[in-house]
MARMARZA-721618 format. One record per atom (N, C-alpha, C): x, y, z. Coordinates in steps of 0.001 Angstrom, whole numbers, plus 500000, padded with zeros to 6 digits. Layout:
BEGIN
XYZ
...
END
This chain:
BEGIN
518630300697490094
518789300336488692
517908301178487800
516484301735488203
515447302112487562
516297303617487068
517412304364487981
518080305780487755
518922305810486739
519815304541487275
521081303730486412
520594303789484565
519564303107484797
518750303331483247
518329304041482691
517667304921483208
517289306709482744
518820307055482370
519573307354483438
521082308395483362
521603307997481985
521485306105481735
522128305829480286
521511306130479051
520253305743478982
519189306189477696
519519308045477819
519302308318478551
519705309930478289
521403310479477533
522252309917478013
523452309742477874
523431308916476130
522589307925475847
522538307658474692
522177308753473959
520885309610474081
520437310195473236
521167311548472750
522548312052473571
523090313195473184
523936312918473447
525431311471473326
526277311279474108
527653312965473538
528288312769474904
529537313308474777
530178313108474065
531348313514473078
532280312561472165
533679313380472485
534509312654472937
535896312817473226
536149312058471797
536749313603470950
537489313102469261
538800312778470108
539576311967469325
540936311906469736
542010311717468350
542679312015467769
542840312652466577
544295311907466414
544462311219465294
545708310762465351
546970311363464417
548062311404463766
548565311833462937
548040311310461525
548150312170460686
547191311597459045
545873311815459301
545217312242460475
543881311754460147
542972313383460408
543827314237459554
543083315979459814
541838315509458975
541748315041457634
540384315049457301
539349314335457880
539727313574458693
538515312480459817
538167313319460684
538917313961461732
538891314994462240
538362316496461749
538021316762460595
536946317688460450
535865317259459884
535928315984459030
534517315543459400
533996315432460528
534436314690461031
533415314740462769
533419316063463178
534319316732463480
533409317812464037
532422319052463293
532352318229461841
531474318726461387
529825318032461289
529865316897461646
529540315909462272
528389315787463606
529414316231464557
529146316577465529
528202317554465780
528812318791465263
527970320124465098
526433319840464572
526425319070463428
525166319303462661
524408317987463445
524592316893464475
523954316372464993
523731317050466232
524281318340466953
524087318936468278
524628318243468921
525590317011469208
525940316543469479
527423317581470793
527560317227471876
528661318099472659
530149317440472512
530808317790472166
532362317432472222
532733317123473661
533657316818474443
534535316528475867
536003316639475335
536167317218476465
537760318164476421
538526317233477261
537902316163477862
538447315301478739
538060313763479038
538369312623479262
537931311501479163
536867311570480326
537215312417481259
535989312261482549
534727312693481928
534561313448480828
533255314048480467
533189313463479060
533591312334478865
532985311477477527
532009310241477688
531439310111476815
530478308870476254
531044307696475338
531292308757474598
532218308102473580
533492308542473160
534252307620473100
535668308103472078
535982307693471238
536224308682470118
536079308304468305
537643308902468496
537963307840467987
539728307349467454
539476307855465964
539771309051465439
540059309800464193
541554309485463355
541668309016462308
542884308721461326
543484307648461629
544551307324460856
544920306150460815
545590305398462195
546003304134462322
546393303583463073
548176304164463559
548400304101464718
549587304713464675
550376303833465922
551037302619466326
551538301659466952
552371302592468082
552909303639467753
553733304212469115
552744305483469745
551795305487469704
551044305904470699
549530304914471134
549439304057471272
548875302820471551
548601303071472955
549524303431473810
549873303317475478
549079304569475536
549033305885474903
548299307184474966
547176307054474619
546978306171473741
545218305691473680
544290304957474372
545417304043474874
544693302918476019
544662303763477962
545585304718477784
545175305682478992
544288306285479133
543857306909477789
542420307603477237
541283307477477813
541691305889477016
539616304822477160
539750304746478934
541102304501479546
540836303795480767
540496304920481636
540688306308481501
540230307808482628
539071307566482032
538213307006480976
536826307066480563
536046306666481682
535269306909482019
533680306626483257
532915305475482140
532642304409483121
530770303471482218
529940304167482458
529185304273481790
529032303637480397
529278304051479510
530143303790478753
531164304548477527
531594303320476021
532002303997475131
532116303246474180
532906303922473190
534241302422472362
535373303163471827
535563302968470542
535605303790469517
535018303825468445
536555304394467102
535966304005466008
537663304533465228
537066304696463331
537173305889463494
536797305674461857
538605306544461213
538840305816460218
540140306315459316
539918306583458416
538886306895457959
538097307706456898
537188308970457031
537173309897456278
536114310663456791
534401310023456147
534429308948455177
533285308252454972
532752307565456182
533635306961457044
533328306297458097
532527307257459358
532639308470459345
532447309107460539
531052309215460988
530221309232459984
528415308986460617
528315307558461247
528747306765460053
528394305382460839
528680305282461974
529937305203462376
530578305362463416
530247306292464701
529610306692464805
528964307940465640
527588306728466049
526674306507464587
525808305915464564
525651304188465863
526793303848465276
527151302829465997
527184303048467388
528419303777467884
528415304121469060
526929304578469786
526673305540469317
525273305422469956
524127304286470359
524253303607469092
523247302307469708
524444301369470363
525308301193470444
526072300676471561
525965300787472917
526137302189473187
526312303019474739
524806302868474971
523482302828474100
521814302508474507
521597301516475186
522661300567474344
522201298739474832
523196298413475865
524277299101476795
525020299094477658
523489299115479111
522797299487479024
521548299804480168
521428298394480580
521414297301479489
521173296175480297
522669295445480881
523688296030480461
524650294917481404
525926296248481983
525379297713482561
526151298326483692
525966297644484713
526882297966485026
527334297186486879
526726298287487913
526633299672487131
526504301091488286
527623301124489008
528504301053488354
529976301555488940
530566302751488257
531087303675488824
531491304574488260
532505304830487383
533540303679487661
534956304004487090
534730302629486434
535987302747485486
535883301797484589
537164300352485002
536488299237485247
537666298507486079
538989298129485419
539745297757486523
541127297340486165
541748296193485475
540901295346485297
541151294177484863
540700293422483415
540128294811482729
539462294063481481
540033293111480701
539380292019480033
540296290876479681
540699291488478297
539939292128476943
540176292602476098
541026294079475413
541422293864474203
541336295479473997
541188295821472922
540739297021472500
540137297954471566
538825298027471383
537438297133470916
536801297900471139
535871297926472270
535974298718472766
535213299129474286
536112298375475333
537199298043475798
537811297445476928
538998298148476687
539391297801478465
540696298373478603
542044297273477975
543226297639478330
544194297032477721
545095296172478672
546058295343479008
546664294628479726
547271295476480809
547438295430482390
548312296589482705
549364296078483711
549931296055484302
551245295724485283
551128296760486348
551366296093487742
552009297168488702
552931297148488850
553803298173489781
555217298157489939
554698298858491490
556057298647492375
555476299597493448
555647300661493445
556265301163492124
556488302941492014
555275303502491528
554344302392491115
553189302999490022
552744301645489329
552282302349488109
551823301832487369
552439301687486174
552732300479485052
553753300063483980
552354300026482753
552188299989481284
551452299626480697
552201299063479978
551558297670479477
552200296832478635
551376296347477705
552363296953476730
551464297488474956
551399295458474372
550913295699473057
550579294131472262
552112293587472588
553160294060472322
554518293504471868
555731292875472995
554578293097473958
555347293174475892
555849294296476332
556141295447475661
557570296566475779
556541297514477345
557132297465477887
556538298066479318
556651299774479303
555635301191479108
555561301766478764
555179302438480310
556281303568480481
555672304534481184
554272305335481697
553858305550482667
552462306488482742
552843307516482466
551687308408481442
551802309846481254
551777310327482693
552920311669482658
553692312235483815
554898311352484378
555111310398484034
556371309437484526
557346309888483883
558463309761485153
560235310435484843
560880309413483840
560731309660482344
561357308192481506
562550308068481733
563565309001482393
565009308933482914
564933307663484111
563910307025484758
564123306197485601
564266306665487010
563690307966487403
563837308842488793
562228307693489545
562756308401490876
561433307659491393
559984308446491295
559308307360491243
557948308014491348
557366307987492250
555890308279492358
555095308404493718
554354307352493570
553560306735494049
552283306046493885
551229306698493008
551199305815491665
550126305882490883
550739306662489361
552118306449489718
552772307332488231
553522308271488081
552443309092489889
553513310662489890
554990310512489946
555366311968489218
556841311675489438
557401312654490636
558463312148491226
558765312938492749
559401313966491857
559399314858492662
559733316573492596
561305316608492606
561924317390491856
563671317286492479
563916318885492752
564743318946492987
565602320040493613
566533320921492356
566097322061492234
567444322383491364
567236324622491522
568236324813491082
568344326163490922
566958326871489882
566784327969490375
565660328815489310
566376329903488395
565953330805487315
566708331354487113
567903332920487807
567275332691489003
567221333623490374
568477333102491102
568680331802490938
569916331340491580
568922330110492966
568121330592492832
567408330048493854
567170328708494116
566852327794495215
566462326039495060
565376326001495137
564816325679493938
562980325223493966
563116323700493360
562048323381493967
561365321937493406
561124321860491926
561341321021490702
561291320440489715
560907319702489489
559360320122488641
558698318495488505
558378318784486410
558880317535486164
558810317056485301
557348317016484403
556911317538483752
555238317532482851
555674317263481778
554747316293480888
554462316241479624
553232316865479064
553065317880478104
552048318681477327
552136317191476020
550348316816475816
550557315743474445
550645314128475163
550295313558474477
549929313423472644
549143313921472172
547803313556473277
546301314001472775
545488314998473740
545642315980473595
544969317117474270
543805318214473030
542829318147474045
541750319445472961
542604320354471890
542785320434470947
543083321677470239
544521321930470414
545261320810470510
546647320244470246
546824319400468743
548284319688468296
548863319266467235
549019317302467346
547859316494467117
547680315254467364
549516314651467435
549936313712468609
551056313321468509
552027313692469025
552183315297469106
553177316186469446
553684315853470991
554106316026471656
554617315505472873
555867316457473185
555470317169474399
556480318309474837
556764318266475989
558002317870476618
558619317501478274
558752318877478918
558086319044479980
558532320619480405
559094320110481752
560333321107482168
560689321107483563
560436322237483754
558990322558485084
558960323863485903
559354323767487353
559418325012487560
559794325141488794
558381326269488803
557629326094490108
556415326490490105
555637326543489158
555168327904488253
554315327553487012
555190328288485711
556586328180486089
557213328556485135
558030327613484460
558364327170483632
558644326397482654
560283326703482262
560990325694482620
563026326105482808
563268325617481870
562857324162481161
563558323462479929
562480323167479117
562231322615478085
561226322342477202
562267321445476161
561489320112476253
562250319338475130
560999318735474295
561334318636472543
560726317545472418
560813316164472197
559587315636472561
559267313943472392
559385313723471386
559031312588471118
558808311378469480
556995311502469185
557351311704467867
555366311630467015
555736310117466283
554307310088465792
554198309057465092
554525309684463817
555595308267463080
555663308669462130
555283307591460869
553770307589461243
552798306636460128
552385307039459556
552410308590459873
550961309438458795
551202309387457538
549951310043457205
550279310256455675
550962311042454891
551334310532453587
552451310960452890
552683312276452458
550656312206452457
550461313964451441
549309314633452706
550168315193453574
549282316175453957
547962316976453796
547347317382454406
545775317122454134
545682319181453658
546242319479454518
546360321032454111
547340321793453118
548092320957453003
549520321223451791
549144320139450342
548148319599450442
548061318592449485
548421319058448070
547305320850447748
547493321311446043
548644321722446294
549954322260447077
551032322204447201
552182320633446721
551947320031447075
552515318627447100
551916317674445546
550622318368445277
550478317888443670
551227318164442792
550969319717442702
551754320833441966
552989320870442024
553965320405442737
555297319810442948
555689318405442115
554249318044442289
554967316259441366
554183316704439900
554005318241439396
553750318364438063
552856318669437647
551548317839438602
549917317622438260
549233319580438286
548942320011437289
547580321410437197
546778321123438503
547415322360439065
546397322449440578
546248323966439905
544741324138439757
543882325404440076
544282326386441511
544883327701440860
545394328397442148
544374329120443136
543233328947442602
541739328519443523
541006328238444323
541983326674443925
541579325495445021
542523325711445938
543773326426445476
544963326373446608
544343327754447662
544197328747447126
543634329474447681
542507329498449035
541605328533448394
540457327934449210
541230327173450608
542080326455450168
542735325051451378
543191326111451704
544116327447451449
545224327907452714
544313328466453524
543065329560452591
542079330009453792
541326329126454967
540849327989454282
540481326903455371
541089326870456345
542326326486456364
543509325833457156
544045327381458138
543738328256457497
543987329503458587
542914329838459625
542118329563459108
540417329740459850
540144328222460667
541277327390460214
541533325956461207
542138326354462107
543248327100462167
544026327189463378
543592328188464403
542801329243463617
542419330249464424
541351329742465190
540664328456464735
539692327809465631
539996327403466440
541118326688466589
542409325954467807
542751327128468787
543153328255468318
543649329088469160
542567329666470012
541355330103469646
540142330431470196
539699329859471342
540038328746471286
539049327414472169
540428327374472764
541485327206472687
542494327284473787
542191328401475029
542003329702474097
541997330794474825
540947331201475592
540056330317475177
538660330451476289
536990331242475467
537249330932473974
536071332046473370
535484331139472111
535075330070472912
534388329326472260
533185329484470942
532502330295471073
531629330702470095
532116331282468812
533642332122469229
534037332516468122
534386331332467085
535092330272467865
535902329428467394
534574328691466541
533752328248466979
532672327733466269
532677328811464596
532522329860465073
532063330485463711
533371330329462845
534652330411463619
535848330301462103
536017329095461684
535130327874462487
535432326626461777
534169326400460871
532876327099461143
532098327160460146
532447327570458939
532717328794458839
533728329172457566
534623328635457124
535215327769457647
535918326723457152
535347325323456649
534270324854456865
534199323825456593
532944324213455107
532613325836454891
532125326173453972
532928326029452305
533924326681453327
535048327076452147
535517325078451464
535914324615452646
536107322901451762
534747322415451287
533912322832451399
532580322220450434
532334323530449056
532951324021449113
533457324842447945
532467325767447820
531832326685448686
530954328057449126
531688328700447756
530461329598447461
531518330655446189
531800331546447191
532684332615446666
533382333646447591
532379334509448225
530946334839447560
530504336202447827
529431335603449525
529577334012449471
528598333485450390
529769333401451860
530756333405451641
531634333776452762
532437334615453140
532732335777451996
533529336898452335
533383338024453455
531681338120453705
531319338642454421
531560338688455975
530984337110456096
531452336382457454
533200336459457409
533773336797457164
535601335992457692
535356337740457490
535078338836457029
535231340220457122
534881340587458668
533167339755458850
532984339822460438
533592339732461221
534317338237461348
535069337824462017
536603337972462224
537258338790461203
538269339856461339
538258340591462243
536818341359462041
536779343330462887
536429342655464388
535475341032464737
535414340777465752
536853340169466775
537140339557466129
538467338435466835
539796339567466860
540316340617465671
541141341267465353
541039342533466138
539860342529466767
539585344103467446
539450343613468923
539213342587469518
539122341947470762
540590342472471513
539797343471472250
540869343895473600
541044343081474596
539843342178474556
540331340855475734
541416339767475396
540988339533474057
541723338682473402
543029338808473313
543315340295473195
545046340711472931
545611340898474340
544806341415475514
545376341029476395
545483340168477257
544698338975476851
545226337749477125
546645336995476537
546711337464475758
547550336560474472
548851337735474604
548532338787474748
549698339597474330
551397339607475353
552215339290474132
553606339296474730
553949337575475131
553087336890474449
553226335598474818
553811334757473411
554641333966473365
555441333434472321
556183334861471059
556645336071471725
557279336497470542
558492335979469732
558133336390468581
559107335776467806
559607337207466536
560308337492466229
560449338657465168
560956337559463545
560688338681462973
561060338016461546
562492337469461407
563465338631461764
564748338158462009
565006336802462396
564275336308463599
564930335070463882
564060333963463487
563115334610462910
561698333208462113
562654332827460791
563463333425460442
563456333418458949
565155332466459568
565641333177460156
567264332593460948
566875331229461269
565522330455461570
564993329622462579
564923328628460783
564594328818459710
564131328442458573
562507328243458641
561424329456459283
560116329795459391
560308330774458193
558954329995457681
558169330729456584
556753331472456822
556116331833455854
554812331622455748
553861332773457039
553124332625457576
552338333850458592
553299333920459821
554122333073460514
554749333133461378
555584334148460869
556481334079459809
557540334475459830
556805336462459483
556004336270458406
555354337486458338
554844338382459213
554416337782460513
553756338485461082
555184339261462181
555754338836462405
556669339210463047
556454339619464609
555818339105465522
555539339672466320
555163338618467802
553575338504468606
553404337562469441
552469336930468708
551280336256469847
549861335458469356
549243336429468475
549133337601469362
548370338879468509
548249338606467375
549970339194467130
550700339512465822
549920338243464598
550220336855464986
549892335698464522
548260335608463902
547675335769465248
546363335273464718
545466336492463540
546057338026463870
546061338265463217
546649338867461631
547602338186461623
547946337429459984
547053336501459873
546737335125460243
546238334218459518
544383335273459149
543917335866459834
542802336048459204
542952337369458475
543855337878458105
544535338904456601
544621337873455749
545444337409456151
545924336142454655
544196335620454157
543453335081455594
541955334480455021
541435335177454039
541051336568454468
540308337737453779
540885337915452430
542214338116452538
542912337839451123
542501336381450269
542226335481450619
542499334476449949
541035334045449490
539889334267450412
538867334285449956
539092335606448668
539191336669449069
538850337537447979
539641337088446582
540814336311446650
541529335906445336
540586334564444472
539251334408445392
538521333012444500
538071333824443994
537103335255444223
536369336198443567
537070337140442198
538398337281442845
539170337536441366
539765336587440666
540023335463441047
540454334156439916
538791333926439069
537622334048439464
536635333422438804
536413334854437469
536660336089438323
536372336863437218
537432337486436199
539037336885436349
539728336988435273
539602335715434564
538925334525435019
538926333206434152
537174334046432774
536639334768433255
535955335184432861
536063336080431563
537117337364432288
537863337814431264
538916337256430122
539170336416430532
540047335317429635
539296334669428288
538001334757428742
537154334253427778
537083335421426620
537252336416426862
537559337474425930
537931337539424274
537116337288423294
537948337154422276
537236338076420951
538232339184420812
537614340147419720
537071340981420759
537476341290421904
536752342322422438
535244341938423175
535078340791422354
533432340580423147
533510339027423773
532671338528424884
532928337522425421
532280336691424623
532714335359424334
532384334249423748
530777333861423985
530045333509422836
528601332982423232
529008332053423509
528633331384424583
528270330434425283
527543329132424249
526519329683423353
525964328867422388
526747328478421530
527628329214421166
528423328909419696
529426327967419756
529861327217418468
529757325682418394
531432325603418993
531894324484419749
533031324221420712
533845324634419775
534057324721418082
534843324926416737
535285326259416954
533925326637417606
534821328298417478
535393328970419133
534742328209419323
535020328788421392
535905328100421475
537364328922421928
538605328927423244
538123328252424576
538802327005424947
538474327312426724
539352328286426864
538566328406428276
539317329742429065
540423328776430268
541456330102429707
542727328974430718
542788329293431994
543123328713432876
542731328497434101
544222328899434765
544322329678435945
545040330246436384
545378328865437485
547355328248437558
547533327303438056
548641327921439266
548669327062440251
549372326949441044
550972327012440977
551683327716441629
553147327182441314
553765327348442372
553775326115443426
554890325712444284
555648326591444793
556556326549443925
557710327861444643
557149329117444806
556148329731444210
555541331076444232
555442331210445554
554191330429445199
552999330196446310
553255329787447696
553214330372449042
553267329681450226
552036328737450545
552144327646451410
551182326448451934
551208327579453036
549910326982453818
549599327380454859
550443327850456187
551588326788456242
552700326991456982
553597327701456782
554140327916455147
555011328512454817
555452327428453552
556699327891453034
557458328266451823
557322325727451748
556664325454450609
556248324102450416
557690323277450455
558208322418450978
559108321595450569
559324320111451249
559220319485450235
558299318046450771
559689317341451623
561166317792451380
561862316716452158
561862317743453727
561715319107453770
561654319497455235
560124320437455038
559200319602455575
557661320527455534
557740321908456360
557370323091456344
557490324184457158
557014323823458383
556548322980458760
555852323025460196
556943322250461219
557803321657460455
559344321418461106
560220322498461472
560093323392461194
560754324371461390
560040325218462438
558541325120462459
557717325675463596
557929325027464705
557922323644464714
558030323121465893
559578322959466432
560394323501465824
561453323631466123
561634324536466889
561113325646466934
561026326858467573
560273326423468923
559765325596469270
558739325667470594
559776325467471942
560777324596471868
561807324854472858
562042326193473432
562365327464472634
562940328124472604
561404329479473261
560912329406472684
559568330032473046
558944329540473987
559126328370474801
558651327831475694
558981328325476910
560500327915477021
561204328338478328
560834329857478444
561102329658479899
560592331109480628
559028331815481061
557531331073479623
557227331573479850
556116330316481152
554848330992481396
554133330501482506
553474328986482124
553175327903482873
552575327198482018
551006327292481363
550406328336481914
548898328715481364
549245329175479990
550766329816479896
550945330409478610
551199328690477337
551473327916477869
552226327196477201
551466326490476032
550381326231476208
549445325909475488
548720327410474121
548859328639474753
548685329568473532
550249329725472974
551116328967473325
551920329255472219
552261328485471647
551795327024471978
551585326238470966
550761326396469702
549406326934470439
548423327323469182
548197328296468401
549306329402468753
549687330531467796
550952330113467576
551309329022466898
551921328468465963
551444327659465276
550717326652465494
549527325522465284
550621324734463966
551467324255464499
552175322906463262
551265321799463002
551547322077461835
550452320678461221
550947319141461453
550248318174461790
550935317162462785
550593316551461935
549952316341460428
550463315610459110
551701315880458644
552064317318459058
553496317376458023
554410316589458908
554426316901460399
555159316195461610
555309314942461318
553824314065461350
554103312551461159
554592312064459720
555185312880458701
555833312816457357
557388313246457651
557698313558458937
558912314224458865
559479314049460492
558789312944460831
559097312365462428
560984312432462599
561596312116461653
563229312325461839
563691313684461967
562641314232461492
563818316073461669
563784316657462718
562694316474464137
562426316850465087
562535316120466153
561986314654466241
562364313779467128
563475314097467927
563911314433469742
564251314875470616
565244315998470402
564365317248469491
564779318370469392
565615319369470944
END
């Protein structure tokens, strides 16, 4: 017991945090891991290496069964936590921590977390059923829910969920084994929700369908928002729009990084990102995203990891109804990641020229306005606005009844098949669909 107690007080003082990210909830989700960062705090890429799990954004009823699988691969002493705010996210951290401290007096020193908890949500597991094929989970409402990796066609399974292997042709003509994978809901540096059925035959990938997202999120997207104002009329500063698309590009390129294995970089483009949403002037970040261009954009490892993986040409981005860096870049991941940090560099540099033509604007008679002289005689200076149709969102070309990132994830079928499954995950994230616009637009994709 005397070890048992050390291992937890230690485990208190720097716990792990498995984020788990729901649809609607991108701004909870960069608070904490901004959060995270500035407490030193370590992230977990997996429930086996968490302390805690912070349930990020709103509540979402059809992935319930993907959350309660979560907590239950969790190890004790652990603790399950939910902020739907980004105000909530210190406390909440806060909490958990003195939670998982005061767990020292009532661990069992068991490793796994048991089967039978009477409660659920916070800190317990959820109700569960056996079957002799496996295992059934049965959500608040009774409805008996498959294990992630289970054949939802009703094929048999193995003991414990697996699903048995079938038999079918390769593209060779050949008979290989077919086993059924789901990529999603909630994976590291995945589109929260998304859910993608693959049939491989070895580590190659024959069909690709998609699943069902939640479709609770929110209404106004967290990265398209001065898009979606500026549509219902409201003066959005083309500025601020500027600022969110660079963010949101230096978001995804953080996703793609940490997929691809280059963690440190990814740290620095989400730093720059979380500069740029606390509203850095341009000259305090132009530098860095210039760095991080000639570094990430010049990476020979990087391109030949990534290279020839999800191509796509303009021709059929634009045929596909893709807008925005996908469709521009015309090419693979390469091609992709580097557009989004052109577009960055561009977009930072357009805050540095929006501030100094709002400057020039002030212009009157040739000489700039004193500042002292009485409001009677001083012009404001007009402010350069946003306009919707001009302007692309982060994804592409704004349109609130089909969001561009419907049209991205439309494409993942198609880019999927054929290639390896190590690939399958960078070509998710050199596309990176925003899974706010998804959970706003759950009917246009649902079993694509």
């Amino acid at each position: 017991m005397g070890l048992t107690r050390l291992l937890v007080r230690a485990a208190a003082a720097r716990p792990r945090v498995l984020l788990v990210t729901t649809p609607g909830g991108t701004a909870v989700r960069l608070a904490a891991e901004k959060e995270l960062r500035c407490r030193d705090w370590p992230a977990a890429a997996t429930p086996a290496g968490a302390d805690l799990m912070l349930v990020a954004g709103p509540g979402c009823r059809e992935l319930g069964p993907a959350l309660d699988r979560l907590w239950e691969d969790t190890p004790r002493p652990r603790v399950r936590l939910r902020a739907e705010t980004a105000e909530e996210v210190a406390a909440a951290l806060d909490a958990g921590r003195a939670r998982l401290g005061a767990t020292e007096h009532t661990h069992s020193g068991t490793g796994r977390p048991a089967r039978t908890a009477p409660t659920h949500g916070q800190g317990e597991d959820s109700g569960r059923t056996r079957t002799a094929g496996g295992e059934r989970r049965a959500s608040a409402d009774g409805e008996q829910h498959m294990p992630a990796g289970g054949d939802a066609d009703g094929g048999m399974e193995m003991p414990g969920g697996l699903p048995m292997a079938e038999v079918g042709e390769d593209r060779d003509g050949l008979a290989l084994d077919r086993l059924h994978v789901p990529l999603g809901p909630f994976l590291a540096d995945w589109p929260s929700g998304l859910i993608v059925h693959l049939v491989l035959q070895g580590d190659v990938v024959q069909r690709a369908r998609l699943g069902g997202s939640c479709g609770g999120g929110t209404a106004e997207p967290f990265w398209a928002r001065p898009w979606t104002r500026a549509a219902e009329g409201e003066p959005v500063p083309l500025a601020e729009a500027a600022r969110r698309r660079a963010a949101a590009h230096l978001d995804s390129l953080g996703r793609l990084l940490a997929v691809a294995g280059w963690p440190a970089e990814a740290v620095t483009a989400r730093r720059i990102r979380d500069d740029l949403l606390d509203r850095a002037p341009a000259e305090a970040v132009l530098a860095r995203t210039l760095r991080l261009q000639r570094r990430v954009g010049r990476s020979r490892t990087l391109d030949r990891l990534t290279r020839g993986i999800g191509t796509l040409s303009t021709a059929d981005a634009r045929a596909a109804g893709v807008s925005g860096p996908a469709a521009r870049a015309g090419g693979d991941v390469p091609a992709r990641y580097r557009r989004w940090l052109a577009d960055a560099v561009d977009d930072v540099r357009r805050l540095d020229d929006v501030r100094r033509l709002d400057d020039v604007r002030r212009l009157d008679g040739g000489a700039l306005l004193d500042p002292t002289a009485p409001a009677s005689t001083a012009s404001p200076a007009p402010t350069a606005l946003l306009d919707p149709t001009a302007q692309e969102s982060p994804r592409g070309r704004w349109d609130a009844g089909r969001p561009p990132s419907v049209a991205l994830v439309g494409l993942l079928p198609r880019l999927l098949e054929g290639t390896e499954l190590a690939a399958a995950r960078l070509v998710v994230a050199g596309l990176d669909p925003d899974p706010d616009e998804l959970g706003a637009s759950k009917r246009e994709f649902a079993g694509g």
